[in-house]
C-alpha positions as CSV (number, residue, x, y, z in Angstrom):
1,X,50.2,-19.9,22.8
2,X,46.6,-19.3,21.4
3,X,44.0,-17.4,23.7
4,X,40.5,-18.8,23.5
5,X,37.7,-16.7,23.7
6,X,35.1,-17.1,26.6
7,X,31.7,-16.6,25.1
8,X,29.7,-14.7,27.5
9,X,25.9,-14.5,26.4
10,X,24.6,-12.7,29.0
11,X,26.8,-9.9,28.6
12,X,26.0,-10.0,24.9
13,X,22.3,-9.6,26.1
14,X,23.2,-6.7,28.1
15,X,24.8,-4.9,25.7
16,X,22.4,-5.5,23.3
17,X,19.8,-4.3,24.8
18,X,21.5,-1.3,25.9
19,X,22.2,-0.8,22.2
20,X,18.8,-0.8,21.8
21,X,17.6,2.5,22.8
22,X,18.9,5.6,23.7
23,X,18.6,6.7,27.4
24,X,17.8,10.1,27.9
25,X,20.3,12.3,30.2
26,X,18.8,13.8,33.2
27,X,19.0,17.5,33.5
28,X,21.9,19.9,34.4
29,X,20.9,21.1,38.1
30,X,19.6,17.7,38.9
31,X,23.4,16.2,37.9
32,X,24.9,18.8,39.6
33,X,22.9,18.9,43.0
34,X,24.2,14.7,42.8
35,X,27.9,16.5,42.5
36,X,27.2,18.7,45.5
37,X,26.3,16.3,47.1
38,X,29.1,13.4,46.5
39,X,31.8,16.3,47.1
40,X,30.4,17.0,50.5
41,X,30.0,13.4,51.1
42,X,33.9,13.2,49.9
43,X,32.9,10.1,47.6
44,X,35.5,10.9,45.1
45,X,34.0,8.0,42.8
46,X,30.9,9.7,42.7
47,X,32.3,12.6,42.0
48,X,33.9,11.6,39.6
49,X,31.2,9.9,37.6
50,X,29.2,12.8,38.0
51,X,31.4,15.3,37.0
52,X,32.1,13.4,33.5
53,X,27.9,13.1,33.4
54,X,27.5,17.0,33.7
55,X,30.1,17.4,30.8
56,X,28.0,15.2,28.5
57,X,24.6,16.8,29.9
58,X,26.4,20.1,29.0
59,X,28.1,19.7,25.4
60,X,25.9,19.0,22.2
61,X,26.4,15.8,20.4
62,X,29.5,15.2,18.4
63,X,27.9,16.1,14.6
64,X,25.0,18.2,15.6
């Protein structure tokens, strides 16, 4: 059984345009006052997010 593709164009745009240019990262005590505040909020999805955000705030880029 083949499995056709779905051609989705507007998530081609997206991701196109997100290719486009590099965001920049906010800083470390903003990111981790958001942190704070999910944990005290108990929104573990938030928490989540922005624990794996502060990691990539903190560590250089791979090859620098």
């Amino acid at each position: 059984m083949s499995v056709a593709l779905v051609r989705r164009p507007t998530e081609e745009a997206a991701v196109a345009a997100a290719s486009r240019k590099a965001r920049p990262l906010p800083s470390l005590p903003a990111v981790l006052t958001a942190l704070d505040h999910a944990h005290r909020s108990q929104d573990r999805a938030g928490a989540r997010l922005f624990a794996h955000l502060a990691v990539r705030v903190a560590l250089p880029e791979v090859g620098e």
